[in-house]
C-alpha atoms as an extended CHARMM CRD file, in Angstrom:
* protein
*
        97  EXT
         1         1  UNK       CA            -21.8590000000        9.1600000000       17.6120000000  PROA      1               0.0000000000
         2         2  UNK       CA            -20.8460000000        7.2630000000       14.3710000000  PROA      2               0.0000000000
         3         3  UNK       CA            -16.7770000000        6.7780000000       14.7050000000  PROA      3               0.0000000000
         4         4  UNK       CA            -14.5730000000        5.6890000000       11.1380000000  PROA      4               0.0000000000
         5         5  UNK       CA            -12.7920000000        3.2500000000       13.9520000000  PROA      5               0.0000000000
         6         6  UNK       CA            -16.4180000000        1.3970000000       14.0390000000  PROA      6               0.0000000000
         7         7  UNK       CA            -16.5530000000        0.8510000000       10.7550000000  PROA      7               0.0000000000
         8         8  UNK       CA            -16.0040000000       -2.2890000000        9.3790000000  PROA      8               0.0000000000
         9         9  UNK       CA            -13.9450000000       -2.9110000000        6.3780000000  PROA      9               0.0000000000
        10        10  UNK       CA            -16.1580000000       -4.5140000000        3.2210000000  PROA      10              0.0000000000
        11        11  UNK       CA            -12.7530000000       -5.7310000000        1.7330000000  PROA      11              0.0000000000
        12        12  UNK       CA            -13.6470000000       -9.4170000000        1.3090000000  PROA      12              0.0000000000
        13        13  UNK       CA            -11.4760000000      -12.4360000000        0.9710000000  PROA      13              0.0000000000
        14        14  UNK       CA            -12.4310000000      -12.6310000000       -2.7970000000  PROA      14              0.0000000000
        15        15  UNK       CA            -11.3240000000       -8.8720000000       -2.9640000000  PROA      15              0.0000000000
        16        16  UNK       CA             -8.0480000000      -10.0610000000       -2.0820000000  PROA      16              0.0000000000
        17        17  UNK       CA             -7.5660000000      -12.5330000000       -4.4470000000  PROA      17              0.0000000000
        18        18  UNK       CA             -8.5080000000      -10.3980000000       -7.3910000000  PROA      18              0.0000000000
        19        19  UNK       CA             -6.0410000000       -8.0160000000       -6.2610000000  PROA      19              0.0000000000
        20        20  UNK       CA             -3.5590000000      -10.2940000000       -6.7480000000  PROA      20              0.0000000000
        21        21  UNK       CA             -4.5260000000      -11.1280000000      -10.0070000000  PROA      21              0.0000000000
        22        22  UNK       CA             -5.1860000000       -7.5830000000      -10.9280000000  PROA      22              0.0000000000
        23        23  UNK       CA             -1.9490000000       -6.0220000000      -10.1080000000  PROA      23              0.0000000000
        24        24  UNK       CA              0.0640000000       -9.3110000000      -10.7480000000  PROA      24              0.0000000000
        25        25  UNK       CA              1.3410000000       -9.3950000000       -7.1620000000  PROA      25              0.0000000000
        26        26  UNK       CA              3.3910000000      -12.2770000000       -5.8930000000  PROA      26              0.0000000000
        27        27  UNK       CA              2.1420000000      -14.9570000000       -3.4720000000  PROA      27              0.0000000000
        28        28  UNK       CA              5.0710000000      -14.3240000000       -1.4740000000  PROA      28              0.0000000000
        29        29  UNK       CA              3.0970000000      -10.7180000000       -0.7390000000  PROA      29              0.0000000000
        30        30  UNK       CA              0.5400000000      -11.1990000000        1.9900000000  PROA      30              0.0000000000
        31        31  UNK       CA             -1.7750000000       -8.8740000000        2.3160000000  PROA      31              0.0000000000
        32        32  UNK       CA             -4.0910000000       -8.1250000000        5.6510000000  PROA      32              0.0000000000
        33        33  UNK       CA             -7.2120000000       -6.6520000000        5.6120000000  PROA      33              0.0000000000
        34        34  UNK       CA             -7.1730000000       -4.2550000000        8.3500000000  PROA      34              0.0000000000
        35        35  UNK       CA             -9.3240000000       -5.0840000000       11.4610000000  PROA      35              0.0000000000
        36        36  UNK       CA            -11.6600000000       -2.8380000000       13.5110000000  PROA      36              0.0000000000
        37        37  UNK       CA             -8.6890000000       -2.1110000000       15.8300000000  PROA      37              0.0000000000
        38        38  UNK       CA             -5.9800000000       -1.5180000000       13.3150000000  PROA      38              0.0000000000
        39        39  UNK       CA             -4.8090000000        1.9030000000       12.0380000000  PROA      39              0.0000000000
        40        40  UNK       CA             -3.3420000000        2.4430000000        8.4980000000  PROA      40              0.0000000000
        41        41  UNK       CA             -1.0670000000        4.8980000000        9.4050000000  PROA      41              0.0000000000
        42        42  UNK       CA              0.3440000000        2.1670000000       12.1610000000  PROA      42              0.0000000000
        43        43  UNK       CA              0.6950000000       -1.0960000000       10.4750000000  PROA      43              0.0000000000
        44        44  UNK       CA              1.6560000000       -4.1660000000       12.3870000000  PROA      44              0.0000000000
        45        45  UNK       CA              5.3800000000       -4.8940000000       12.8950000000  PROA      45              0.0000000000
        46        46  UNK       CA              6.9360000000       -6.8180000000        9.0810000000  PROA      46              0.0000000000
        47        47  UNK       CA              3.3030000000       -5.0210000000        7.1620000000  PROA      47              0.0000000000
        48        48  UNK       CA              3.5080000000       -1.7830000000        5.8440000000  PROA      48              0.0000000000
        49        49  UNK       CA              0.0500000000       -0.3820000000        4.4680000000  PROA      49              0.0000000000
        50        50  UNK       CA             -0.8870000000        0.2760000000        0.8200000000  PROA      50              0.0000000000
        51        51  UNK       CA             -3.6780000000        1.7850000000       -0.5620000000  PROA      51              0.0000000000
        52        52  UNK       CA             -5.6700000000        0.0890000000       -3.5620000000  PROA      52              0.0000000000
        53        53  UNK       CA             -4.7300000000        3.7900000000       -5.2560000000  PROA      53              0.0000000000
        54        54  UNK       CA             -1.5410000000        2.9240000000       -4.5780000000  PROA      54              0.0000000000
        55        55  UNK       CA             -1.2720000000        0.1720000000       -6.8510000000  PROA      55              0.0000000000
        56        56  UNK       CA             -3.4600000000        1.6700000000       -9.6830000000  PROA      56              0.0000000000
        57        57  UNK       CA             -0.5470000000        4.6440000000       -9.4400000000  PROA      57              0.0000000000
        58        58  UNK       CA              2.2030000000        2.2100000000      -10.3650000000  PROA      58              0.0000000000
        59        59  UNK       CA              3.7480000000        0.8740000000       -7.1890000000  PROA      59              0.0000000000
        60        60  UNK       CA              4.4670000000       -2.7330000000       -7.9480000000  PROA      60              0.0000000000
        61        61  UNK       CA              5.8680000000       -5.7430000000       -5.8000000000  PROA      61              0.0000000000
        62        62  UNK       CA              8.6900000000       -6.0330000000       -4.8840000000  PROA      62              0.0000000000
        63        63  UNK       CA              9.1900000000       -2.1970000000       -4.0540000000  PROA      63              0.0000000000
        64        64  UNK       CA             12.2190000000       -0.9320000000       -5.5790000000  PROA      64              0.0000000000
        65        65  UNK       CA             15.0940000000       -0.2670000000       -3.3810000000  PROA      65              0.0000000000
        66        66  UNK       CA             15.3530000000        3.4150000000       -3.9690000000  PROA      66              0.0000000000
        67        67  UNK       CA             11.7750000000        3.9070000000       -3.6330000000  PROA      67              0.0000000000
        68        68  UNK       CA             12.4970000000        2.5330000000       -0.1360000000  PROA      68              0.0000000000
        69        69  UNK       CA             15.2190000000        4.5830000000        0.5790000000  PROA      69              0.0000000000
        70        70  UNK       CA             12.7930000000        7.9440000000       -0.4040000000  PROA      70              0.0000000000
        71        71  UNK       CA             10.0930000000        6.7290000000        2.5960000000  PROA      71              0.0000000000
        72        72  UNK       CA             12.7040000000        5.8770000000        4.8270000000  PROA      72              0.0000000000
        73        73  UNK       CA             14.6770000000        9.0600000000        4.1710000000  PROA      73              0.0000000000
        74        74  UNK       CA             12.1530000000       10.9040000000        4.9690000000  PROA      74              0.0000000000
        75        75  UNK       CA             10.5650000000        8.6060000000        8.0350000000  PROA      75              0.0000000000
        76        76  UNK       CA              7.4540000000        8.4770000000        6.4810000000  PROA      76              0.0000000000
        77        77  UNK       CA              5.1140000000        5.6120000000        5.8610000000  PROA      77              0.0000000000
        78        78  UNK       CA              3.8470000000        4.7260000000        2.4460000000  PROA      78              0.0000000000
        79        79  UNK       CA              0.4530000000        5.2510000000        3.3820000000  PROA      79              0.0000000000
        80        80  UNK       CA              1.1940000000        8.7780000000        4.2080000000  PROA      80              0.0000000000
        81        81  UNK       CA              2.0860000000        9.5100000000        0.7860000000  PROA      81              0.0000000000
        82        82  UNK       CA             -0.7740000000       10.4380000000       -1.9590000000  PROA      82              0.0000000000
        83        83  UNK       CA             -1.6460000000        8.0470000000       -4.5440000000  PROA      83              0.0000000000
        84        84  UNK       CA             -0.5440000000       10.8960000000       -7.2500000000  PROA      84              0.0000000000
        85        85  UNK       CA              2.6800000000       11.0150000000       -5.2570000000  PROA      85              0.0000000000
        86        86  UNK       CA              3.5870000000        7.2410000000       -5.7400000000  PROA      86              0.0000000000
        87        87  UNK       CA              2.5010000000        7.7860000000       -9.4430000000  PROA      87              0.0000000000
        88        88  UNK       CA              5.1100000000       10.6450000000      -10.0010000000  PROA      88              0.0000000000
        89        89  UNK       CA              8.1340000000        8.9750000000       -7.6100000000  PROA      89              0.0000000000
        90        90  UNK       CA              7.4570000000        5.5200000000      -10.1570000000  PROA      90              0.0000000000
        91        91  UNK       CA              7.4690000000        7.8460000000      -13.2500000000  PROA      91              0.0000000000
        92        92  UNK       CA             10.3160000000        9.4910000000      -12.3320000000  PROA      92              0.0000000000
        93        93  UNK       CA             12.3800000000        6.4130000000      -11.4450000000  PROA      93              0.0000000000
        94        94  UNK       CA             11.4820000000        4.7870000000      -14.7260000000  PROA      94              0.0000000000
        95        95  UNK       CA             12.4760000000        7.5290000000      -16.5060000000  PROA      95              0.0000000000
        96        96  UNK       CA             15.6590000000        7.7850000000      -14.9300000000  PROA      96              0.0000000000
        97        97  UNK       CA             16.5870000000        3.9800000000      -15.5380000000  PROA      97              0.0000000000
């Protein structure tokens, strides 16, 4: 029986590299495709995991600190939260600064 663990991920090296071009993302940022073995919702100790939805929602690099303080106030992982979610949390923290 097919499993989504067997799948293999068709992000590609170039992939990467236009996302950083794309969303203007530093080269301090590394990003990591995810193996066959990985998990997004259990990223590997110093990564967290992003969605590319993510970034087309507004989350930008470096992650503002009171962004942070929302996942980690609530002890979840940014992967757990909808793309729509990120998009309201950045509208709502540029409209209050």
């Amino acid at each position: 029986m097919a499993s989504v663990a067997n799948i293999a991920s068709v992000l590609r090296e170039n992939d990467v590299k236009v996302l950083y071009i794309e969303y203007n993302i530093p080269k301090e940022i590394v990003f990591r495709v995810l193996g066959k073995d990985d998990r997004a919702f259990l990223p590997l100790e110093g990564f967290v995991t992003i969605y590319e939805a993510h970034l087309r929602s507004g989350l930008h690099f470096s992650v503002v600190d009171e962004l942070l303080s929302i996942f980690q106030a609530l002890r979840i992982p940014i992967v757990q939260f909808h793309a729509n979610a990120i998009w309201y949390l950045c509208s709502f923290y540029i409209f209050l600064y």
